[in-house]
PDB file of N, H, CA, C and O in Angstrom:
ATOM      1  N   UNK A   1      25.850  94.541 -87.379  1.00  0.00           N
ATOM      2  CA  UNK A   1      24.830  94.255 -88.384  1.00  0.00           C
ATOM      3  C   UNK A   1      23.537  95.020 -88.115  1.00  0.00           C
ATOM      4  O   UNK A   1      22.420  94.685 -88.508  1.00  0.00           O
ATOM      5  N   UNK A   2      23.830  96.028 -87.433  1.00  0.00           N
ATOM      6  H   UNK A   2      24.738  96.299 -87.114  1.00  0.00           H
ATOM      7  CA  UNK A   2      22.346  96.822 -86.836  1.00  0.00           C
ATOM      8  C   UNK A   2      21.783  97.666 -88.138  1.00  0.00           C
ATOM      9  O   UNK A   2      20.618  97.930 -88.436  1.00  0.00           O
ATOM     10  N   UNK A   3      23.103  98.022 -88.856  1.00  0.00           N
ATOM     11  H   UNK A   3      24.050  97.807 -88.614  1.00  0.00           H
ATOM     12  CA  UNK A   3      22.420  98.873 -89.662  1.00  0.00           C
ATOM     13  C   UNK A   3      21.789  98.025 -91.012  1.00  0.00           C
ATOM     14  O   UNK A   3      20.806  98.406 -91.647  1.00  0.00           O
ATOM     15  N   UNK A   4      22.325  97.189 -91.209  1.00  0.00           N
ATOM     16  H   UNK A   4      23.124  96.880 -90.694  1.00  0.00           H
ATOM     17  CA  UNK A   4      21.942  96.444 -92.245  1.00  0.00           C
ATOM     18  C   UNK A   4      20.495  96.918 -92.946  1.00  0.00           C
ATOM     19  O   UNK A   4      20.404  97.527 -94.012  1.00  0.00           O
ATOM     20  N   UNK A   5      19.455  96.517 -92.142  1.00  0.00           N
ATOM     21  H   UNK A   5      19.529  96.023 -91.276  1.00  0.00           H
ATOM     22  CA  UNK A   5      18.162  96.808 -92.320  1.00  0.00           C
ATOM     23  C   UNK A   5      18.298  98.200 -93.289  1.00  0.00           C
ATOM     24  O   UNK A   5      18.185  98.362 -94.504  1.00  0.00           O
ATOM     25  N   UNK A   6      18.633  99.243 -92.022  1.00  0.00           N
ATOM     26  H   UNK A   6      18.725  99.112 -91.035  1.00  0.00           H
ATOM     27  CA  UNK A   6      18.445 100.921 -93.143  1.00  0.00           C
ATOM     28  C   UNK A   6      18.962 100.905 -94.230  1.00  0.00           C
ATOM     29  O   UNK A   6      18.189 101.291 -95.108  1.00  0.00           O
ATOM     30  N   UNK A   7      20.360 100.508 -94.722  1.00  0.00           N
ATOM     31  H   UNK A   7      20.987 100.195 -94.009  1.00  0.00           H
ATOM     32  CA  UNK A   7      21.366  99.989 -95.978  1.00  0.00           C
ATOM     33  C   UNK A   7      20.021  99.502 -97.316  1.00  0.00           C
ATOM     34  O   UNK A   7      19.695 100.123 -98.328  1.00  0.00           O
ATOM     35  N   UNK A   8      19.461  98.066 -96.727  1.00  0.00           N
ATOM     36  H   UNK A   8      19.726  97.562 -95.905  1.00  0.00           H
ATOM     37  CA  UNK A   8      19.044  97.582 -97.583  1.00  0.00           C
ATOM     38  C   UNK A   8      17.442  98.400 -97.768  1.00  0.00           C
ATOM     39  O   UNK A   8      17.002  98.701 -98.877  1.00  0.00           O
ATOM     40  N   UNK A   9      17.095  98.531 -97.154  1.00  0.00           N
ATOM     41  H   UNK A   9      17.453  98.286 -96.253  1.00  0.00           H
ATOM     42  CA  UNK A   9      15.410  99.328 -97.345  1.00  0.00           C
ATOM     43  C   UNK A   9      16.059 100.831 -98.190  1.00  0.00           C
ATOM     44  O   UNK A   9      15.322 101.279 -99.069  1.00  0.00           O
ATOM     45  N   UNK A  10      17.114 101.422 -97.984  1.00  0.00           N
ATOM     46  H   UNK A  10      17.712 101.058 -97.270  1.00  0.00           H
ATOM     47  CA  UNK A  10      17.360 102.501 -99.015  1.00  0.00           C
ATOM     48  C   UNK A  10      17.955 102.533 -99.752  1.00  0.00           C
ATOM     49  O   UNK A  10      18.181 103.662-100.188  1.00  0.00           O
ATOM     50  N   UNK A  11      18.698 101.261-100.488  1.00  0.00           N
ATOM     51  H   UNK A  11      18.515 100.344-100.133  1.00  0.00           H
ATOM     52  CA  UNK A  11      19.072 100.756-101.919  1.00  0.00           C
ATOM     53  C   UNK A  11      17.882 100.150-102.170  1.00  0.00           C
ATOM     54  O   UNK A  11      17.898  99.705-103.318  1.00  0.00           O
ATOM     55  N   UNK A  12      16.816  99.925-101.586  1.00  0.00           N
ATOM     56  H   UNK A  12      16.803 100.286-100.654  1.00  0.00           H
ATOM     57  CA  UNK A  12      15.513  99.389-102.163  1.00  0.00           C
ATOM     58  C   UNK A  12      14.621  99.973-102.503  1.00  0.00           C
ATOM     59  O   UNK A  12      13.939  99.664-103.480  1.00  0.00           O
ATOM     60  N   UNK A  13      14.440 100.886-101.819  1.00  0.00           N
ATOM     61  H   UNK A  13      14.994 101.138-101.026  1.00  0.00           H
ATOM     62  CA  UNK A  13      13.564 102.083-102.482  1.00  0.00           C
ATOM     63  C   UNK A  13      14.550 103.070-103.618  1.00  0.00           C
ATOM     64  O   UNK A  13      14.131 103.512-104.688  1.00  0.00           O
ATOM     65  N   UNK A  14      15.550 103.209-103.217  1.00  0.00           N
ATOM     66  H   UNK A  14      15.891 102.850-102.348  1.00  0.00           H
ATOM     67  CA  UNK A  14      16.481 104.043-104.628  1.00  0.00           C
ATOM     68  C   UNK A  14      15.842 103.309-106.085  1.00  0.00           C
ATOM     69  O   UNK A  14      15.320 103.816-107.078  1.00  0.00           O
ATOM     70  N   UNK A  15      16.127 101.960-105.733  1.00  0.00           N
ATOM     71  H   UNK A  15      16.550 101.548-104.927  1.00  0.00           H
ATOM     72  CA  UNK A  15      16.100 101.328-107.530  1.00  0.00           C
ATOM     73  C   UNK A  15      14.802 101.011-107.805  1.00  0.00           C
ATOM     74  O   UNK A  15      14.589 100.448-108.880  1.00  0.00           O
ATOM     75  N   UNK A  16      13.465 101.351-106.745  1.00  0.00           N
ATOM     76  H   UNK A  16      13.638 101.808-105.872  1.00  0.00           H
ATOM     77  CA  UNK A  16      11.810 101.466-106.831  1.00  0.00           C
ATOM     78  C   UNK A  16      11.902 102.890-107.709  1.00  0.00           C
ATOM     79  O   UNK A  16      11.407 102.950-108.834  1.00  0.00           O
ATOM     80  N   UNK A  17      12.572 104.017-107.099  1.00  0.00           N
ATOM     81  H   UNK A  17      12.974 103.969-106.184  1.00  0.00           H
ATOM     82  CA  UNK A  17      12.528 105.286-107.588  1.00  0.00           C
ATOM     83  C   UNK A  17      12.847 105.268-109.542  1.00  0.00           C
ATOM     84  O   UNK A  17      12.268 105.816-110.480  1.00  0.00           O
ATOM     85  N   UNK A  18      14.275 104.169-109.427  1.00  0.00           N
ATOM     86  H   UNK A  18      14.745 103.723-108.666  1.00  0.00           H
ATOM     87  CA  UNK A  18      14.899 105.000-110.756  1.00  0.00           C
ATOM     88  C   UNK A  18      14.436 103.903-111.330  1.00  0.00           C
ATOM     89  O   UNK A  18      15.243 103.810-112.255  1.00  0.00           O
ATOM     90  N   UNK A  19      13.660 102.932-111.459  1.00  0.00           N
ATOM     91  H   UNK A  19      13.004 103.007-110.708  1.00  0.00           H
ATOM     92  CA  UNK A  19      12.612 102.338-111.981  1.00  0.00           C
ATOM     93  C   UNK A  19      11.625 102.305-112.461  1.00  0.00           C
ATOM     94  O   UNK A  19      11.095 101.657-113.364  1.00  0.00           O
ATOM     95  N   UNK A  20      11.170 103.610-111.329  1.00  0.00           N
ATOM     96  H   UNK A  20      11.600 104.136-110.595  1.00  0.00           H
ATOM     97  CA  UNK A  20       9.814 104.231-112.094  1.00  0.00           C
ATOM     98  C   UNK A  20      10.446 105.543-112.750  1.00  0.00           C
ATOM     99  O   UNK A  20       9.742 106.218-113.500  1.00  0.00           O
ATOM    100  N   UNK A  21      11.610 105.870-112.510  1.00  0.00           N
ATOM    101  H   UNK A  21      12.182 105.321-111.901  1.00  0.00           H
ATOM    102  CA  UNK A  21      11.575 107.256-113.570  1.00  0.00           C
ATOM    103  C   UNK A  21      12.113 106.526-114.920  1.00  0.00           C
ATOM    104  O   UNK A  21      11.955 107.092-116.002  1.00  0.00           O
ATOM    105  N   UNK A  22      12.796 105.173-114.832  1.00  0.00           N
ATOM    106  H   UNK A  22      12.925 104.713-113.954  1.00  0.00           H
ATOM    107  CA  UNK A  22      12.754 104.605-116.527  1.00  0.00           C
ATOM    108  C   UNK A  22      11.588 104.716-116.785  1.00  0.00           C
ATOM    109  O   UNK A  22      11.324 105.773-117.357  1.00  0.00           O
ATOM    110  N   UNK A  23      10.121 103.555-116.462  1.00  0.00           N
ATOM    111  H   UNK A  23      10.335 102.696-115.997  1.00  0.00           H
ATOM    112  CA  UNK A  23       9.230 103.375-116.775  1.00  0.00           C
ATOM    113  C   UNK A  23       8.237 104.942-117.238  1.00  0.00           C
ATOM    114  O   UNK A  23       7.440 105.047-118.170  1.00  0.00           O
ATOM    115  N   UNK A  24       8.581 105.851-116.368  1.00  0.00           N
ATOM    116  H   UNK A  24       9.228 105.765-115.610  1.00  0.00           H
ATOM    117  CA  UNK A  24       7.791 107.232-116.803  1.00  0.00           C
ATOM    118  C   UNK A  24       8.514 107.606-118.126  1.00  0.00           C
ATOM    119  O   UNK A  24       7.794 107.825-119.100  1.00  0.00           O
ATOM    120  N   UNK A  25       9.648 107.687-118.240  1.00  0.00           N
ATOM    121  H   UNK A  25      10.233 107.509-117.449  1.00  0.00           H
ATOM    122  CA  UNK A  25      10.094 107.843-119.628  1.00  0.00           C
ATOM    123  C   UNK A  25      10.189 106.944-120.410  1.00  0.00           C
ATOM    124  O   UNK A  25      10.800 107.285-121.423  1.00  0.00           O
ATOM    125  N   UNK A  26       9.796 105.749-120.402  1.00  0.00           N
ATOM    126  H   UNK A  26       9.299 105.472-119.579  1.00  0.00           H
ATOM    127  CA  UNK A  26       9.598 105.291-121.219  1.00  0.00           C
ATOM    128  C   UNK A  26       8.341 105.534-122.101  1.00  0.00           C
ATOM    129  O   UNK A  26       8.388 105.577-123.330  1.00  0.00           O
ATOM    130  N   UNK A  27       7.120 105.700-121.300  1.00  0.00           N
ATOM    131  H   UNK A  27       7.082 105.665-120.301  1.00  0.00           H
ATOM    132  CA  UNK A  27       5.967 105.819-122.048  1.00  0.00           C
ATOM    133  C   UNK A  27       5.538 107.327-121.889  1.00  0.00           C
ATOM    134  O   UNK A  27       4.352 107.571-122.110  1.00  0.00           O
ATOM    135  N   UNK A  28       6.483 108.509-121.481  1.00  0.00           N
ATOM    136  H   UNK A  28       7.446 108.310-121.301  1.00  0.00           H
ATOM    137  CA  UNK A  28       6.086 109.588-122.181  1.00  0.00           C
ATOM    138  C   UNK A  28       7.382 110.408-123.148  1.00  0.00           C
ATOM    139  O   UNK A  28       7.750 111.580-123.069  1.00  0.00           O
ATOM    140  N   UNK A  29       7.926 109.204-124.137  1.00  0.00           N
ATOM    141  H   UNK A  29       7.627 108.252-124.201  1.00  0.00           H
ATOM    142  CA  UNK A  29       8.920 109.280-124.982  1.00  0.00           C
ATOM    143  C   UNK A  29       7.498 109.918-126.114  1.00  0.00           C
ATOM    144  O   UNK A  29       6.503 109.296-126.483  1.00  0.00           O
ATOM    145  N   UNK A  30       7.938 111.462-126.453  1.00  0.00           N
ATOM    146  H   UNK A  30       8.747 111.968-126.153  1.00  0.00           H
ATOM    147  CA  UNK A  30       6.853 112.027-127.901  1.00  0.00           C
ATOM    148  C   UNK A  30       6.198 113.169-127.202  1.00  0.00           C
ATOM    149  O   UNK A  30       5.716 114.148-127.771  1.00  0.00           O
ATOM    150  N   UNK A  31       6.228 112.930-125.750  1.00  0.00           N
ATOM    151  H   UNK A  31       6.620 112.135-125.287  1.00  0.00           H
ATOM    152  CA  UNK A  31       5.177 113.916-125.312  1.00  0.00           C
ATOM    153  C   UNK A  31       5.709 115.584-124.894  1.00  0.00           C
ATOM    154  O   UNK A  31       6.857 115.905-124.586  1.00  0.00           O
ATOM    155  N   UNK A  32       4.718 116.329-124.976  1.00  0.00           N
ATOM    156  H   UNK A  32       3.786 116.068-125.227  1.00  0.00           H
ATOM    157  CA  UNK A  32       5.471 117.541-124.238  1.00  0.00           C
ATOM    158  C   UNK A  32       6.339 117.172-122.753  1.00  0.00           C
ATOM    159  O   UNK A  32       7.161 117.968-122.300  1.00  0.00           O
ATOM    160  N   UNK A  33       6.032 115.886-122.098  1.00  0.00           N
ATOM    161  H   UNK A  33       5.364 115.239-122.465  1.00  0.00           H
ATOM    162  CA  UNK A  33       6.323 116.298-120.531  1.00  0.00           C
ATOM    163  C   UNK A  33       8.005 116.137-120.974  1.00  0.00           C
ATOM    164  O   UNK A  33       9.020 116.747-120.637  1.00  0.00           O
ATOM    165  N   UNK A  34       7.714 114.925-121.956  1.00  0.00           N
ATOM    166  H   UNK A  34       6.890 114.430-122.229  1.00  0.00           H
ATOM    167  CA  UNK A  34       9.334 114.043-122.129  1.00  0.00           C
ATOM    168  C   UNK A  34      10.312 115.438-122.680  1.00  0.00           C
ATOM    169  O   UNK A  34      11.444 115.528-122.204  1.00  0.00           O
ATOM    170  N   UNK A  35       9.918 116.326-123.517  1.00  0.00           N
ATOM    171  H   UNK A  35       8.998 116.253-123.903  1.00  0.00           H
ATOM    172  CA  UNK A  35      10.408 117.182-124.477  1.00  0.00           C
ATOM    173  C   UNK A  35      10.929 117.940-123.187  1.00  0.00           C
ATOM    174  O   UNK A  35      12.085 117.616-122.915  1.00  0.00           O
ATOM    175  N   UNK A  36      10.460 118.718-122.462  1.00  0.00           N
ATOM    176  H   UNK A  36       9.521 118.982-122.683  1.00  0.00           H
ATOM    177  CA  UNK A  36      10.826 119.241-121.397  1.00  0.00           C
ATOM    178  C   UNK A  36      12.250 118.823-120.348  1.00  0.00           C
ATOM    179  O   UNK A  36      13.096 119.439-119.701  1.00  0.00           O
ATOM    180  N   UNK A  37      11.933 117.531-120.621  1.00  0.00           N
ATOM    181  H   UNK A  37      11.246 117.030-121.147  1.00  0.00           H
ATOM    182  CA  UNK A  37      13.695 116.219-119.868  1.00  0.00           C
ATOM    183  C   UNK A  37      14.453 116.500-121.013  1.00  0.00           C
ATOM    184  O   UNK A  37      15.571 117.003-120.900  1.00  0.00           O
ATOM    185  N   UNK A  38      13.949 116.219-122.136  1.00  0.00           N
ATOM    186  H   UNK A  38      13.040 115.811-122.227  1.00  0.00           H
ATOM    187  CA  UNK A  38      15.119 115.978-123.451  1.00  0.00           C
ATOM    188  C   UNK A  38      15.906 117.475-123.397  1.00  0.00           C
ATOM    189  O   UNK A  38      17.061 117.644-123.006  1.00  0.00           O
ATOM    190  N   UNK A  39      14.994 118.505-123.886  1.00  0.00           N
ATOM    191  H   UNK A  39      14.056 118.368-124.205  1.00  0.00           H
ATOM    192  CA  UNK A  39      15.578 119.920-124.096  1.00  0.00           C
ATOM    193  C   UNK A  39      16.691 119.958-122.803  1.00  0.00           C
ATOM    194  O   UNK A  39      17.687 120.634-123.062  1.00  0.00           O
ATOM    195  N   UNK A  40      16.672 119.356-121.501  1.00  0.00           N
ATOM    196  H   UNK A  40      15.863 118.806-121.290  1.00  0.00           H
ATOM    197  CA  UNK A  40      17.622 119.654-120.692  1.00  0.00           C
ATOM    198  C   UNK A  40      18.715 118.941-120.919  1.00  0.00           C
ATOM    199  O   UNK A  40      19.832 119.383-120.651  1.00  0.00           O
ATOM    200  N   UNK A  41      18.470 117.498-121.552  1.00  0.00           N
ATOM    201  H   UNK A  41      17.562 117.138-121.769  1.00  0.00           H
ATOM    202  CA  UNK A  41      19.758 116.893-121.368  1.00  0.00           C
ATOM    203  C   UNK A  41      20.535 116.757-122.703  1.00  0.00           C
ATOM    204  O   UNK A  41      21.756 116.649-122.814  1.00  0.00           O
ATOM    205  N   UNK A  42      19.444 116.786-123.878  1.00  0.00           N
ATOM    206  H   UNK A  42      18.452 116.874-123.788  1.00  0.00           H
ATOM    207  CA  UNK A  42      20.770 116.552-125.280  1.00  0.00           C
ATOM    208  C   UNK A  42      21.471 117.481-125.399  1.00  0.00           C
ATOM    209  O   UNK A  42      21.930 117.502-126.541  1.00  0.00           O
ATOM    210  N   UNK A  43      21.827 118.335-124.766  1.00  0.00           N
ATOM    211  H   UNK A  43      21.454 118.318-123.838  1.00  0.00           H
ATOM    212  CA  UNK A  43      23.088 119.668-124.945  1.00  0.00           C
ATOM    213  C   UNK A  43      24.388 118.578-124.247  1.00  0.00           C
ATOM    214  O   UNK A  43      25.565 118.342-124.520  1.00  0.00           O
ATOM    215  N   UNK A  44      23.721 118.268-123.556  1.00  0.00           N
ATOM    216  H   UNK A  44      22.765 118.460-123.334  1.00  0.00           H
ATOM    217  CA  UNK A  44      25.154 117.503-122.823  1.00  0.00           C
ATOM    218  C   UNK A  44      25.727 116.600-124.070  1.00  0.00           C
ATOM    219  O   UNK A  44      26.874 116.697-124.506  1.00  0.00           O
ATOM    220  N   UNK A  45      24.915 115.879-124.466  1.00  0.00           N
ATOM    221  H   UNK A  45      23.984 115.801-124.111  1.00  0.00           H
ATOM    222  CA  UNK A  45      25.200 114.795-125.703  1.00  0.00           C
ATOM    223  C   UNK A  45      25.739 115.373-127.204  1.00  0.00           C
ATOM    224  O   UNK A  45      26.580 114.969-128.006  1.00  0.00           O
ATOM    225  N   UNK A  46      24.870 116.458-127.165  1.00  0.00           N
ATOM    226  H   UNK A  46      24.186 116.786-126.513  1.00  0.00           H
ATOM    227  CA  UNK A  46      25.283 116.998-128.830  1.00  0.00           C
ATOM    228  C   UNK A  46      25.457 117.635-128.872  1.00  0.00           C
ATOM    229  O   UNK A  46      25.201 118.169-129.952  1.00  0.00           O
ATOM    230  N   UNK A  47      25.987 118.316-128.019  1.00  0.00           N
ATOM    231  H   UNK A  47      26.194 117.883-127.141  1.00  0.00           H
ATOM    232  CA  UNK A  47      26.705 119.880-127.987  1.00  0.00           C
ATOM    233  C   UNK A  47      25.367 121.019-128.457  1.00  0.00           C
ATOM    234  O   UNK A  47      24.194 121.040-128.083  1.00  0.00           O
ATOM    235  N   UNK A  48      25.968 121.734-129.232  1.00  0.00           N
ATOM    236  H   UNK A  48      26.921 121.717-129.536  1.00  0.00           H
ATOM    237  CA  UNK A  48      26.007 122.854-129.846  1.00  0.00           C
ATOM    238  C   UNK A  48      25.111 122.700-131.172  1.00  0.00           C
ATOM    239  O   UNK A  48      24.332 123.565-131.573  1.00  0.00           O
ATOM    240  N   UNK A  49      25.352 121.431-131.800  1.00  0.00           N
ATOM    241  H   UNK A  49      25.985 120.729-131.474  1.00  0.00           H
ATOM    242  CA  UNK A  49      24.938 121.368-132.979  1.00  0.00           C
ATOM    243  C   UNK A  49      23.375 120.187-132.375  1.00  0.00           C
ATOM    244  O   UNK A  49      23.225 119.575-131.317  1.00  0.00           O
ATOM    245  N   UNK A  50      22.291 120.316-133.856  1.00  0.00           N
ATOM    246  H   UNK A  50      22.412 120.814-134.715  1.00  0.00           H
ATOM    247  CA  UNK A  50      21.192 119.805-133.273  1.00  0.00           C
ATOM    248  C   UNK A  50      21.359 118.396-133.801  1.00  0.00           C
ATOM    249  O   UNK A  50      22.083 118.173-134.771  1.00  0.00           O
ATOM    250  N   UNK A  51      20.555 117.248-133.037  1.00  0.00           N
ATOM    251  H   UNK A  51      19.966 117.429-132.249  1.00  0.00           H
ATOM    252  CA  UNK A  51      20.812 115.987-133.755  1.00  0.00           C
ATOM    253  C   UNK A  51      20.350 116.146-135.295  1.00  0.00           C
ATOM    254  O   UNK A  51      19.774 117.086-135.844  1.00  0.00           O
ATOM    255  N   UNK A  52      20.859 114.735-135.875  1.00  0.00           N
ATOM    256  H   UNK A  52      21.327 113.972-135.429  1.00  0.00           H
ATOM    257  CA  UNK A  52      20.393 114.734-137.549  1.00  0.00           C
ATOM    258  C   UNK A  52      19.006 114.086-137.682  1.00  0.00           C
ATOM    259  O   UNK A  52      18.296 113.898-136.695  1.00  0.00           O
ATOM    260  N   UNK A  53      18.662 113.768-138.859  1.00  0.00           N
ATOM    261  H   UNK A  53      19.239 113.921-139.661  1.00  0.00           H
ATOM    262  CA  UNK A  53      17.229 113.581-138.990  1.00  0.00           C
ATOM    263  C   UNK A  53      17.624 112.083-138.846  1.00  0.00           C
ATOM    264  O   UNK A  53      16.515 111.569-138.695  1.00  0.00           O
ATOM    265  N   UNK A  54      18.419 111.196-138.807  1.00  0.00           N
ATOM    266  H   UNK A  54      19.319 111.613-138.930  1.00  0.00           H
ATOM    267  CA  UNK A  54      18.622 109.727-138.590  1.00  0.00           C
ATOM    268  C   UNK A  54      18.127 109.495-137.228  1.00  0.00           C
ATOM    269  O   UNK A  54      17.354 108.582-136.937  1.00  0.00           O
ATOM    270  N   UNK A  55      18.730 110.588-136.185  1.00  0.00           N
ATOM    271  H   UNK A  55      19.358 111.330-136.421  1.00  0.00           H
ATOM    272  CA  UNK A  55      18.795 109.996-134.584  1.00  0.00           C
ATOM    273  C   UNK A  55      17.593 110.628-134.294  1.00  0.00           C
ATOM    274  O   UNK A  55      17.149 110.455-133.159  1.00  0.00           O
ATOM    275  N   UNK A  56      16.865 111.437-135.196  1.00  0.00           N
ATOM    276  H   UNK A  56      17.225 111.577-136.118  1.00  0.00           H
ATOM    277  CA  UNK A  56      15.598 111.826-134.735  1.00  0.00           C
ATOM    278  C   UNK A  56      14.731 110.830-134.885  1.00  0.00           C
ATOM    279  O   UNK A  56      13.909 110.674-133.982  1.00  0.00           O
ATOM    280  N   UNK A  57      14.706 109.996-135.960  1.00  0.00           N
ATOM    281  H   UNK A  57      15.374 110.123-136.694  1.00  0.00           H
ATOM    282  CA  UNK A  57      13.800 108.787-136.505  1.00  0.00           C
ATOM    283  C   UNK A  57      13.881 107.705-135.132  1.00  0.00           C
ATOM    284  O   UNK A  57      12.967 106.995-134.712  1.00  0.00           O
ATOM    285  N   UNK A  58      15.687 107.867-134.436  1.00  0.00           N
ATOM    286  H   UNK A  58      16.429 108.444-134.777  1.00  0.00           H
ATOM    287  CA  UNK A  58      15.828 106.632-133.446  1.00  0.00           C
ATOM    288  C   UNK A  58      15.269 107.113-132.492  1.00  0.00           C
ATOM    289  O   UNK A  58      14.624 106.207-131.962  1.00  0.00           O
ATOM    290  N   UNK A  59      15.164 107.891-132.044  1.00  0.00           N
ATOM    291  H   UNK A  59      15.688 108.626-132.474  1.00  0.00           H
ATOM    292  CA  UNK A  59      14.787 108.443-130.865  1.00  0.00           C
ATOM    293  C   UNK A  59      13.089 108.270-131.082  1.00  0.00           C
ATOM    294  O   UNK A  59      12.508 108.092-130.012  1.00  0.00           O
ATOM    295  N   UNK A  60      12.266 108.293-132.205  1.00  0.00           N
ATOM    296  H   UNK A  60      12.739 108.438-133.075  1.00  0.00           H
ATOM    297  CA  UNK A  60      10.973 107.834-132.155  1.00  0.00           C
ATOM    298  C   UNK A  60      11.061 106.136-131.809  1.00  0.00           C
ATOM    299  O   UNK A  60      10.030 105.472-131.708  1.00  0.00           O
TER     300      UNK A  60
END
């Protein structure tokens, strides 16, 4: 049980991390910084073609 401690302090700080990178995208959803994340990842999602003007409205 020695390691226990390191285990839990770095699944604890992991979900501090991806906690605050929800919370950062959450409130810079519109902005240039967010546009910069998006342009990298909706290719994965929508290929080739660009979203429609529906999922653009959701995405506001």
């Amino acid at each position: 049980m020695f390691s226990f401690p390191f285990w839990h302090k770095l699944l604890l700080g992991l979900s501090g991390l991806i906690i605050l990178f929800g919370v950062v995208m959450a409130l810079t959803n519109g902005t240039s910084l967010f546009n910069l994340f998006h342009n990298q990842v909706a290719p994965v999602f929508w290929g080739a073609a660009a979203p429609d003007a529906a999922l653009r409205r959701f995405q506001q």
